[in-house]
N, C-alpha and C positions, 0 to 999 in steps of 0.2 A: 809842732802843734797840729793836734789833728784838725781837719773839717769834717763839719757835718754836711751828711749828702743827702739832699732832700726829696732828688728823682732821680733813679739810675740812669745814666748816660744811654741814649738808642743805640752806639754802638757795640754797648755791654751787654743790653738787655738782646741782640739781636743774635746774640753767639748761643742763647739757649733753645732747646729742642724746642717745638713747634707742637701745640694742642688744641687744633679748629675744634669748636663745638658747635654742632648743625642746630640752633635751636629751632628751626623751623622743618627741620623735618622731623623733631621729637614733637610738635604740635602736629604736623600732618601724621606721626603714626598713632597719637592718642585719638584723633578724629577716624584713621582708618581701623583701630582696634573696636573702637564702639561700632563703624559702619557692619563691620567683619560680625560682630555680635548682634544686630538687629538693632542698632540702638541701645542697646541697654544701657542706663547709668555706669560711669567708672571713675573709680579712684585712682592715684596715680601713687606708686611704691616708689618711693624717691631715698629709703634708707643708703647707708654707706657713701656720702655727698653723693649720691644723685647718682649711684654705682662707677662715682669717678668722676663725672662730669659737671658737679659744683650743684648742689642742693637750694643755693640762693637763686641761682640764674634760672635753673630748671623749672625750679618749684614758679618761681612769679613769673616764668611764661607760660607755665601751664595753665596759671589759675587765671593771670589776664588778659592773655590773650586766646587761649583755647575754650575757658568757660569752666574748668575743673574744678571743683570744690572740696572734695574730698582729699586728702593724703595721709599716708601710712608712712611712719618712721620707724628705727629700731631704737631709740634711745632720748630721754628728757633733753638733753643735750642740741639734738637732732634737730626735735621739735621747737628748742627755744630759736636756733638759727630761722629755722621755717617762719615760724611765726612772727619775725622783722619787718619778713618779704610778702605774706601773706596775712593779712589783720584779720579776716572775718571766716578765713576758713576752718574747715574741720581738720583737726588735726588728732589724729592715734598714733600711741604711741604701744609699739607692739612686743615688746620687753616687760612689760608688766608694770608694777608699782610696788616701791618696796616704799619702811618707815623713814619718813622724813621729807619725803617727796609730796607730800597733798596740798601744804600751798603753794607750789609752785603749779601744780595742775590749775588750784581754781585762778590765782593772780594772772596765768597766761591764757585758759581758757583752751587745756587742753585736754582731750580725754582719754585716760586712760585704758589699755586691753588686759583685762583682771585674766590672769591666768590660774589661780587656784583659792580654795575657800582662805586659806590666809587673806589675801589680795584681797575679795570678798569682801571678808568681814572689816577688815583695814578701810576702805571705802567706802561701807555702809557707816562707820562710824563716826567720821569724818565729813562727809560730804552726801548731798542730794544731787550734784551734779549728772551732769549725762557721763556714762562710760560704754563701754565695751566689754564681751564678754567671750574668751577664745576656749571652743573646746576642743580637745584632743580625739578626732575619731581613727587614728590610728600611723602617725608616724613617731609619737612617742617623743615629743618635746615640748613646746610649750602649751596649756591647755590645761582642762580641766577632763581628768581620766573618767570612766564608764562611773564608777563608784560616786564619786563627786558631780558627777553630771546626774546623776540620780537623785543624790541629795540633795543638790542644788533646784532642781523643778521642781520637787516635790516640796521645799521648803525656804527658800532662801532665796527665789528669784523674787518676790514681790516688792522684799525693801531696798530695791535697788532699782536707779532709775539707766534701765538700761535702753541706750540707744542702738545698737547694732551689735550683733552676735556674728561669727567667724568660724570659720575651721581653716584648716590647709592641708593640700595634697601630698602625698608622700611619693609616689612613685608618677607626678602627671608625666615626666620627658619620656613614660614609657608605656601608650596608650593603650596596649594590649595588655597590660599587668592588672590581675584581678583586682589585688588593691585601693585599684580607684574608683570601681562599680562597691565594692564593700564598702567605701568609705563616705560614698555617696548618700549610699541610703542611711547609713547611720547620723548623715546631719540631716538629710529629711526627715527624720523622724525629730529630731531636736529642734527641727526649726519649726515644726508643728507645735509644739508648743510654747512659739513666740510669736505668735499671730499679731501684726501690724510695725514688727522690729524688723528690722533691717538686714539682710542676712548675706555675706558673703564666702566664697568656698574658693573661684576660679581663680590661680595665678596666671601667669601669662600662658603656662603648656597648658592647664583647665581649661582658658578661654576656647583652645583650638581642638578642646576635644566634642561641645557643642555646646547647647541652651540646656540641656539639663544642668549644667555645671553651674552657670551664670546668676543665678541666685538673682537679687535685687541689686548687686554692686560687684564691678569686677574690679580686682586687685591686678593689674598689668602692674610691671615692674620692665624687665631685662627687654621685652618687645618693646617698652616701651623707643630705648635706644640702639633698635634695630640690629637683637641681637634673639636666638632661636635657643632657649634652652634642649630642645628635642631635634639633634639632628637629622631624623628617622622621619620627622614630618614637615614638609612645607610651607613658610612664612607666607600668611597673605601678601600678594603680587606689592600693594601698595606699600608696605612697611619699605622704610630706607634709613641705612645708614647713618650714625649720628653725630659720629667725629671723627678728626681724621689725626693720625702722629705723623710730623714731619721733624727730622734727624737733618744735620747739616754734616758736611765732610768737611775733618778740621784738618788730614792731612793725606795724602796720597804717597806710597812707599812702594817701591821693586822689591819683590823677594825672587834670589835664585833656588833653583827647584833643591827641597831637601831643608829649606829653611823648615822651621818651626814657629807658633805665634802664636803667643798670648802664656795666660797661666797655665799651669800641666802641662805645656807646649802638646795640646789636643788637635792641632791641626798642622800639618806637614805640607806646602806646597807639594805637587804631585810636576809640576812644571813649572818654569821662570812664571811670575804671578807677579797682577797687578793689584795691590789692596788698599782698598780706603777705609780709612777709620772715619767712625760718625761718632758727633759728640751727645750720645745716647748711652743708658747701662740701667744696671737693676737698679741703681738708686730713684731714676728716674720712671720705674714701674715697668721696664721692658726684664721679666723674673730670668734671672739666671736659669733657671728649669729649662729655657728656650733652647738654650747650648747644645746645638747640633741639628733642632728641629726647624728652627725659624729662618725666614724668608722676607727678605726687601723688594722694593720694587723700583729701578732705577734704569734712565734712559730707554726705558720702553720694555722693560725686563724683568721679570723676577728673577733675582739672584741672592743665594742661599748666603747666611752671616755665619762664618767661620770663626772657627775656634771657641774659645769661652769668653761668655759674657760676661765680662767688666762693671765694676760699679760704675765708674763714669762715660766708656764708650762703647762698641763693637767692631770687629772689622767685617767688610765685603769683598771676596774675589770677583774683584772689578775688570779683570781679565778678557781683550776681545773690547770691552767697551769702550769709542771715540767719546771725547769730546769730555771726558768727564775731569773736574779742577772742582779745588778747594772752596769749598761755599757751597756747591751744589745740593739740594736737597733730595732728601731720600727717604719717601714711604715706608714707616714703618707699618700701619694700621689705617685703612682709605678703603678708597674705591678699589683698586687691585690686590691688595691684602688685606682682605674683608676678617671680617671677627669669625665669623665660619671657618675660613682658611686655617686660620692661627689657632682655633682649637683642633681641627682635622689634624696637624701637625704636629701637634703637642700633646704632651698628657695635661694640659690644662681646661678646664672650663669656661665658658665668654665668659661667666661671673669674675671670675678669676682676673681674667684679659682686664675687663677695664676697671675693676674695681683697685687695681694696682696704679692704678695713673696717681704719680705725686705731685708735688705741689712746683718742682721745678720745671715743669714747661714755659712756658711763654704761652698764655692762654688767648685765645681770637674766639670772644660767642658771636656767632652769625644769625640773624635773622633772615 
């Protein structure tokens, strides 16, 4: 007969990889992104859980204990988890509004980012409510193109109660790319004509390219969790670190030199080798992509993770290192293998890096 189990056993739950969430220093880097801006008002871009780091947790210390009011989502879905954790905030939802979706806006009180005259008129039909209004000034996704930005001021902006307009950067990680001076002045000119609406343009690389970018609302996201979309320029000093992955070693093995390990046998001891496997793998959001690029950081060392990544673990040439036994934890993503590192390494992007975090860690939020 089975039983039901009502709380996993500590010594079950302790066997799973390890996911600190620094929530206190994703409130000291919202506090040092607005200091870094002069002040300016900011929203906080918490789409894809919180790019990994859990949307519930994220979202309600930002809004009660940092003072954040604003947040931008990518999806209805998103937004209804947000709005559990947060009752009186603003919430955008930046996917747009398709049919069937309006009362779910007005019953949760959230506003919608109209992306084109369909969206629009859908809106205006429906609801007086406050929305959002995204135009397109030139990366060619979501928005409302030159054409429809046209017809839209000259005719169709007035039956809509709109609270904040938007654009988004296409090339910010690359601050010398003309792109961003074109696309500057073409929401200046749009947001002239929306004198006392709300206007935001800067993502997290925008913020760092100055005040002209910064509009009335900045949209940080990936700074937020002390992460640099633009390797080519410099994090404010204060921004840190947001969470950390810790890997356990489930076994320790000798290989004589000439062995092979793992799938495609892609690595070859080169000499008699000491290797530990950690109970870590792609299922757990560390991407197969990493195979051959990626890097731990164990007993005082970084030491390279051989062979191919496993869905449930990897191994380390632990080689040369004392003292190391079954349990020991092992940096995957921290303080010495910073999110910088691991894209420097990779062909991946930070977005990438932690937006891959799944649901099987063993999750720790710190204050």
């Amino acid at each position: 007969m089975s039983k039901t189990i009502q709380e996993l056993p500590q010594n079950i739950s302790d066997s799973k990889p390890i996911f600190k969430i620094f929530l206190n220093n994703i409130l000291e880097n919202y506090h040092s992104i607005r200091r870094f801006a002069g002040g300016s008002p900011s929203a906080a871009v918490i789409k894809a859980n919180a790019y990994g780091l859990g949307i519930e947790q994220v979202g309600a210390a930002l809004y009660h204990d940092a003072g954040c009011s604003d947040f931008f989502v990518a999806t209805p879905q998103e937004a209804f988890t947000l709005r559990n954790r947060v009752k009186k905030a603003t919430i955008y939802v930046l996917n747009g509004l398709i049919s069937g979706q309006i009362n779910f806006y007005k019953d949760y009180n959230i506003r919608p980012v109209l992306c084109d005259l369909e969206q629009i008129e859908l809106w205006q039909q429906h609801s007086t409510l406050p929305c959002a209004v995204h135009f397109d000034t030139g990366i060619n996704r979501l928005g409302l193109n030159k054409k429809e930005t046209d017809y839209f001021i000259n005719q169709g902006a007035k039956k809509l109660n709109i609270q904040h307009i938007m654009s988004h950067l296409a090339c910010a990680d690359q601050t010398s790319n003309p792109i961003n001076r074109q696309q500057l002045g073409k929401f200046q000119k749009i947001s002239n004509h929306f004198s006392g609406i709300e206007a935001s343009f800067a993502n997290t690389s925008g913020i760092l390219m100055g005040s002209e970018y910064h509009f009335d609302l900045l949209r940080p996201g990936l700074m937020l969790f002390g992460g640099n979309s633009s390797l080519k320029e410099k994090l404010p000093d204060a921004i840190k670190s947001s969470c950390e992955i810790l890997g356990k070693i489930i076994q320790i093995k000798e290989l004589e030199r000439g062995s092979v390990l793992g799938y495609n046998s892609r690595w070859c001891a080169p000499k008699k080798s000491r290797i530990a496997y950690v109970n870590l793998g792609y299922a757990d959001g560390f991407p197969i992509e990493m195979t051959g690029k990626a890097f731990c950081f164990i007993s005082g060392e970084k030491r390279e993770i051989i062979g191919q990544i496993s869905m449930d673990m990897l191994a380390v040439d632990i080689t040369g290192l004392a003292n190391i036994t079954v349990g020991d934890e092992v940096e995957l993503l921290g303080k010495n293998i910073t999110i910088e590192f691991m894209a420097e390494t990779s062909n991946l992007s930070q977005y990438e890096i932690l937006t891959y975090a799944r649901e099987r860690y063993q999750r720790y939020y710190i204050k």
